[in-house]
C-alpha positions in Angstrom: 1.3 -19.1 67.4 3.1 -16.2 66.1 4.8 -18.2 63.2 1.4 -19.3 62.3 -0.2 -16.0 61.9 2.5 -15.2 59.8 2.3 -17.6 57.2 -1.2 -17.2 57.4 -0.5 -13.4 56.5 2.0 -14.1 53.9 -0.6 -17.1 52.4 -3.4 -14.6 52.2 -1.3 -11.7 51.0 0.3 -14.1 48.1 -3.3 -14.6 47.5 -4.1 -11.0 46.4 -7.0 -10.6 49.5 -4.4 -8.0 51.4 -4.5 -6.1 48.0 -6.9 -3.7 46.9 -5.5 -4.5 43.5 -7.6 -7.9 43.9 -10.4 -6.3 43.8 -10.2 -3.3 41.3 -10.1 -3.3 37.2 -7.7 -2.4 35.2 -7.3 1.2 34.8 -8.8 1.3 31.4 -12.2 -0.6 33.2 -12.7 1.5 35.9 -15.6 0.8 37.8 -17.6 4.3 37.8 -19.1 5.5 41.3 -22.9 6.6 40.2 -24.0 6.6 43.5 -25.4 10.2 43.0 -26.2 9.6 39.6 -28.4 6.8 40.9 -29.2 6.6 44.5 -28.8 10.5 45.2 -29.2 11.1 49.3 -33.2 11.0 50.2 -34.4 12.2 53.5 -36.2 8.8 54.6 -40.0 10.2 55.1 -42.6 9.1 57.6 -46.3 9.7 56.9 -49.0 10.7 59.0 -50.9 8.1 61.4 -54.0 7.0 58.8 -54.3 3.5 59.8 -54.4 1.4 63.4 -52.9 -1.7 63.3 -51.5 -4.9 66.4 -49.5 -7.5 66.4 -49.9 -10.8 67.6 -47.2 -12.8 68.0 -43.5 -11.3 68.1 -41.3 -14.6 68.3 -38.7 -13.5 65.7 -36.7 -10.2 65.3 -38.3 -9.6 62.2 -41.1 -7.8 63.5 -39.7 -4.7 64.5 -38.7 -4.4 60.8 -41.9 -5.1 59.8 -43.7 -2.9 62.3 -40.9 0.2 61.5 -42.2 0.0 57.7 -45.9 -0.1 58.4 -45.1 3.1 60.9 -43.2 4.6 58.3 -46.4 4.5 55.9 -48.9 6.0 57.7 -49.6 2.8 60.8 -50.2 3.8 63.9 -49.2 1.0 66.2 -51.8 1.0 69.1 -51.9 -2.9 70.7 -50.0 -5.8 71.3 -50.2 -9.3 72.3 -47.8 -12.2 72.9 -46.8 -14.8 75.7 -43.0 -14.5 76.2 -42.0 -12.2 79.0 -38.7 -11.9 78.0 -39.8 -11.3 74.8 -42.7 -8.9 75.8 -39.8 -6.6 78.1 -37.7 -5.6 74.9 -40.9 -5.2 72.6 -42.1 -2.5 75.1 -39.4 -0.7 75.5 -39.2 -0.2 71.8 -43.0 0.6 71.3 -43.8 2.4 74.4 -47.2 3.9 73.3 -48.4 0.6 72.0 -50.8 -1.2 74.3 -49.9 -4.7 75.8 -53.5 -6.5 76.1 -54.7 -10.0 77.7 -55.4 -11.5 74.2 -55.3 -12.4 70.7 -59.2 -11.6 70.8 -58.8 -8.2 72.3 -57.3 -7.2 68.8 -59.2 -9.6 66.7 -62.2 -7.8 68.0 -61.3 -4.2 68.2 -63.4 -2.7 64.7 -60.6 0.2 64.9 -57.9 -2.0 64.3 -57.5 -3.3 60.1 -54.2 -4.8 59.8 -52.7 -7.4 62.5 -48.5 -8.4 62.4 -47.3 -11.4 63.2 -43.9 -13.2 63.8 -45.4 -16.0 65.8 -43.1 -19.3 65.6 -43.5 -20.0 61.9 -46.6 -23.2 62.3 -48.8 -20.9 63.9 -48.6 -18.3 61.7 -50.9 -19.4 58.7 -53.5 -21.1 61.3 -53.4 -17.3 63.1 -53.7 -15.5 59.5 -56.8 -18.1 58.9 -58.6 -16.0 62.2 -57.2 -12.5 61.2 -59.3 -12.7 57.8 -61.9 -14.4 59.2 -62.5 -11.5 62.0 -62.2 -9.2 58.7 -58.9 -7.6 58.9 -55.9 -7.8 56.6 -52.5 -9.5 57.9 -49.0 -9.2 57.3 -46.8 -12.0 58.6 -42.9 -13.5 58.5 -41.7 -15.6 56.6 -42.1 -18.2 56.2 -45.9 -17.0 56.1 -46.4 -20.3 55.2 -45.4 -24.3 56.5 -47.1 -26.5 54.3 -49.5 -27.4 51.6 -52.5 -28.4 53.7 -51.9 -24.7 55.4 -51.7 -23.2 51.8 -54.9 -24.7 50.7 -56.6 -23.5 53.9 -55.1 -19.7 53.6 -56.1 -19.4 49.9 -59.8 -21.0 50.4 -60.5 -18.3 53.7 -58.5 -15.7 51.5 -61.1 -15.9 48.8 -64.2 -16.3 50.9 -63.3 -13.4 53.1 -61.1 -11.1 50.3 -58.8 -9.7 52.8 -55.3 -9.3 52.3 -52.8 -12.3 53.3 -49.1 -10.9 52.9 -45.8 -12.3 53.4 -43.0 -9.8 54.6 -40.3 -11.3 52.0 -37.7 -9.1 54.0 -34.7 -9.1 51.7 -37.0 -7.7 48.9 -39.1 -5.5 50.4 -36.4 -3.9 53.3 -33.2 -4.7 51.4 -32.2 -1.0 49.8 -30.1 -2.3 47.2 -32.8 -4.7 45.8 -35.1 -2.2 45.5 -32.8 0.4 43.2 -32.2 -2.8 41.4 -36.1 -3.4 41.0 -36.2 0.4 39.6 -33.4 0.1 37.5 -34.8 -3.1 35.4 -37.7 -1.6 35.1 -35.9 1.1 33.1 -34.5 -1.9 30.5 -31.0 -1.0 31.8 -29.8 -4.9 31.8 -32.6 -5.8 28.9 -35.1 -8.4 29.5 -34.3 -10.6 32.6 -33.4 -14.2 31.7 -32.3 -15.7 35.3 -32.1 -15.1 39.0 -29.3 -16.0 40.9 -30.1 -16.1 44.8 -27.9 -16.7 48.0 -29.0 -16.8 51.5 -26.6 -17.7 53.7 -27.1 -17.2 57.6 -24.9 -17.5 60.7 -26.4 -19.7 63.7 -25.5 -18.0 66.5 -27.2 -21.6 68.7 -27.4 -20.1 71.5 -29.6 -17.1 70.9 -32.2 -19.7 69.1 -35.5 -21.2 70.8 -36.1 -24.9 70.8 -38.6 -24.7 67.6 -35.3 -23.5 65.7 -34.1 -27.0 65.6 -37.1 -28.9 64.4 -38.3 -28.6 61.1 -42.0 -29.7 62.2 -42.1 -26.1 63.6 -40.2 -23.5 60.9 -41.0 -25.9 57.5 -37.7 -26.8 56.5 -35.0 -24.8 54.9 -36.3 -24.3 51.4 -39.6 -23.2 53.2 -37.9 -20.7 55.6 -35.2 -19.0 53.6 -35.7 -19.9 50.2 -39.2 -18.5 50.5 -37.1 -15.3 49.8 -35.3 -16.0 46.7 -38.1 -17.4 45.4 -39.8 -14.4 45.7 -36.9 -12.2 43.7 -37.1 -14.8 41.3 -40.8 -14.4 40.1 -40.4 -10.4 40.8 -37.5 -9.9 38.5 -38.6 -12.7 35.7 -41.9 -11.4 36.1 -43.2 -15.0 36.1 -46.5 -15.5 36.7 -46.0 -19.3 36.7 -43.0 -22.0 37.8 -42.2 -25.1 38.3 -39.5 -26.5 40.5 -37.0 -28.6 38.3 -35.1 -29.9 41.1 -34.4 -29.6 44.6 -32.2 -31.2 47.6 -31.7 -30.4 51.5 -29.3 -31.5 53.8 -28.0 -31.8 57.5 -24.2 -31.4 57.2 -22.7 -30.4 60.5 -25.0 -30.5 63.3 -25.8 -34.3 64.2 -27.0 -33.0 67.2 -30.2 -31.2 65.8 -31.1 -34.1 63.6 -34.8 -32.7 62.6 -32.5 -29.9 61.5 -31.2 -28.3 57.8 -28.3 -26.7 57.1 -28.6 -26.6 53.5 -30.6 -26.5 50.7 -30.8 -25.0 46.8 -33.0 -25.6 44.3 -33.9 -24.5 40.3 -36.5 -22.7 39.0 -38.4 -21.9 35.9 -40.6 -19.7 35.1 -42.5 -18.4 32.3 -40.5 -15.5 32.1 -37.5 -16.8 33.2 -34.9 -19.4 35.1 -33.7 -19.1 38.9 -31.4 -20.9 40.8 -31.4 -20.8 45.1 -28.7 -21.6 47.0 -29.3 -21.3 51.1 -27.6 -22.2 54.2 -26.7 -21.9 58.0 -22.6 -21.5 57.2 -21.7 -17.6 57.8 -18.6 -17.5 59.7 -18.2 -15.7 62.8 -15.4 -13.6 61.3 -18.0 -11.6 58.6 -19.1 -8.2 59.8 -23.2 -9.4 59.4 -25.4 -12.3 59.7 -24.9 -13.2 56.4 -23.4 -12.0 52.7 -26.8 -12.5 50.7 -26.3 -11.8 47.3 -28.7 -11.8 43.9 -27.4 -12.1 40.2 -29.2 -10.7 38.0 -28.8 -11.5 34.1 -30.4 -9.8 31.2 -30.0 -9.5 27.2 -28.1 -6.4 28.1 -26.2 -6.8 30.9 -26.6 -7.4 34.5 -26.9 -6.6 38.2 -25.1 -8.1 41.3 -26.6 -7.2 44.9 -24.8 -7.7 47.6 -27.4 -7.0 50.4 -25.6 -6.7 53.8 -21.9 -6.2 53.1 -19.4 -5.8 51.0 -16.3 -7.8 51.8 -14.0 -5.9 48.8 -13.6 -2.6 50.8 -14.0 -0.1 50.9 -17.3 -0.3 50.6 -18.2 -2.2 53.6 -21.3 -2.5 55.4 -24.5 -2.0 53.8 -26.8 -2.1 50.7 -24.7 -2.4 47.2 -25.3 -2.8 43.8 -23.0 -3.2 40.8 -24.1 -2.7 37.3 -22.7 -4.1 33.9 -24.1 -3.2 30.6 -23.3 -2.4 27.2 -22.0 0.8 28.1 -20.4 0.4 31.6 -19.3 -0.6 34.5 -21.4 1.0 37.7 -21.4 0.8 41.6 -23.8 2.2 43.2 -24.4 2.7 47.6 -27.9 2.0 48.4 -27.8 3.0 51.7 -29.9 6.3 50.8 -32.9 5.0 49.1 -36.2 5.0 50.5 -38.1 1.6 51.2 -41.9 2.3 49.5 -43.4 -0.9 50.8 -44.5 -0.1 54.0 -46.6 3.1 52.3 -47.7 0.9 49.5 -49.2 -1.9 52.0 -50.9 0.9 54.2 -52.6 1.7 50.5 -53.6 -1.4 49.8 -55.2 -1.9 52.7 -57.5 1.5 52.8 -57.9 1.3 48.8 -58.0 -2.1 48.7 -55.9 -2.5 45.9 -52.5 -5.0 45.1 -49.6 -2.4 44.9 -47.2 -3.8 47.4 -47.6 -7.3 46.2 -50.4 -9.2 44.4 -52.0 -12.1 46.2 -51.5 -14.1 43.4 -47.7 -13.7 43.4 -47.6 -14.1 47.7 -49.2 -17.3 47.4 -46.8 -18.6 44.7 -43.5 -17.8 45.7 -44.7 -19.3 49.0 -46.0 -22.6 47.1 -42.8 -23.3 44.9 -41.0 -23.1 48.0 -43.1 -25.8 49.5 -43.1 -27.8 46.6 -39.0 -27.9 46.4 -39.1 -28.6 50.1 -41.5 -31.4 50.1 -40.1 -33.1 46.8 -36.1 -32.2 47.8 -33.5 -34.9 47.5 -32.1 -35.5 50.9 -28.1 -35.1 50.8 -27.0 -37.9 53.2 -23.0 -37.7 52.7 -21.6 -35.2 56.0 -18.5 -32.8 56.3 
């Protein structure tokens, strides 16, 4: 064993990845720090209780992200409802004031309450959405918001009869740090027009923390639906495309026979009218990374371009945490996120007392939802395995 881990050590420092050299330019190409040129330090800010919101449904871990930003924009979180016990013990603990209550209908029917949360197993959620308009509040929900086509065509018919607000939490936008500096920063024409979106979601598994409906694409949509729904989203933000098409698409099930209504893989290309994308997701993060997964978004432009790397950064020493490199005609830049303030919780509590579109229109919700169902449904199944 010992010999082994030594030519492992020798392999990997013959390699250059033992070597901060590896990683670094060449003296005359000195990546500059801007950090505080940037993403000076911001004291993160919480606003004064001016809305009452619930949630229903709290079956993934997103929801205490999502409930954190509507909190931090003015929410107040007063009631609760879900089924799971076990799931019910931690939620409680972490909202103690928030009130547990015997039913869906006991927030659907509260007047007081105007926005309902949801991370109910992902085939429920546009079906709940459907009765959250309908009982004339707005709704925020996971991702995927969405499952299918049918449930698109439902949400967007009860969405225009009733005019509330249907939104999709697309996470690794809207409560990823580094993506939003980036957002600011294009929209300052530092990288010139945006010509193509480069997207990566990979994701560890971690099978035993996972419920049944995991497995079983019936249940979360498919891969494409679930994950892609994200880069999808960054896509049409950062072209600014108000319209796509998907050119191609495949899924597969590489290396987990045993799940066989499962997918472990999927990417698929874009474009837009204001630009080209290309999504690549999957369930392959090795136990040895330091996070659930390296996501990462390219971003090219006439001038130049961005690279996020949205949970980690496995050159040190930047390590853990929101990061964004910069390359235009000028210079090189790196810049730590980890200090900039997420607006979209703020904006959504807006849009909901103005009633107004500054988090995200409904327009561009309900596409980046339905190019993702369209490259699921139509994507090539990969049938070779590992």
């Amino acid at each position: 064993m010992k010999s082994n881990n030594s030519n492992r050590r020798k392999f990997l420092q013959e390699a250059g990845l033992f070597s901060a050299a590896a990683f670094m330019p060449s003296a005359s190409h000195k990546i500059q720090d801007a950090t505080e040129r940037f993403a000076p330090f911001v004291q993160e800010k919480s606003i004064a209780p001016r809305l009452r919101f619930g949630v229903i449904g709290i079956n993934h871990g997103h929801i205490y992200t999502m409930a954190n930003s509507i909190i931090r924009g003015g929410g107040e979180f007063v009631a609760y409802y879900a089924k799971e016990p076990d799931l019910i013990k931690d939620f409680a603990k972490r909202y103690p004031t928030a009130k547990l209550v015997s039913s869906e209908d006991s927030i659907l029917n509260d007047p007081s309450i105007k926005l309902v949360l949801s991370s109910i197993t992902p085939v429920e959620r546009a079906p709940l959405g459907i009765r959250v308009m309908k009982s004339g509040k707005d709704y925020m929900v996971d991702k995927p918001g969405i499952t299918s086509l049918e449930q698109l065509a439902e949400v967007k018919k009860v969405q225009k009869e009733t005019k509330r607000i249907y939104s999709i939490s697309y996470s690794e936008r809207f409560e990823n740090k580094a993506t939003e500096k980036a957002s600011q920063l294009v929209e300052t024409g530092m990288i010139g027009k945006v010509i193509q979106t480069l997207g990566t979601g990979p994701h560890r598994m971690s099978i035993p923390s996972r419920p049944s409906w995991f497995f079983d694409k019936k249940y979360y949509g498919g891969i494409i639906t679930d994950i892609g729904s994200h880069q999808v989203d960054q896509f049409l933000h950062f072209t600014k495309s108000t319209k796509g098409e998907v050119v191609a698409s495949q899924v597969a099930n590489h290396n987990y026979p045993q799940y066989p209504n499962f997918e472990d893989f999927g990417d698929l290309m874009l474009r837009g009218n204001g630009g080209s994308g290309y999504v690549r997701v999957d369930w392959f993060t090795p136990d040895g990374l330091n996070t659930w997964g390296d996501g990462r978004l390219t971003i090219l432009g006439t001038e130049g371009y961005m690279e996020i790397r949205k949970n980690t950064d496995v050159a040190n020493p930047h390590g853990p945490g929101s990061h964004l490199y910069v390359v235009n005609q000028k210079e090189m830049l790196y810049i730590d996120c980890k200090n900039v303030e997420l607006p979209h919780g703020e904006l959504l509590v807006n849009d909901v007392i103005n009633r107004t579109e500054t988090a995200m229109g409904q327009e561009h919700c309900f596409l980046a939802t339905e190019l993702a169902l369209i490259a699921q449904k139509n994507a090539t199944k990969i049938t070779r395995t590992i």
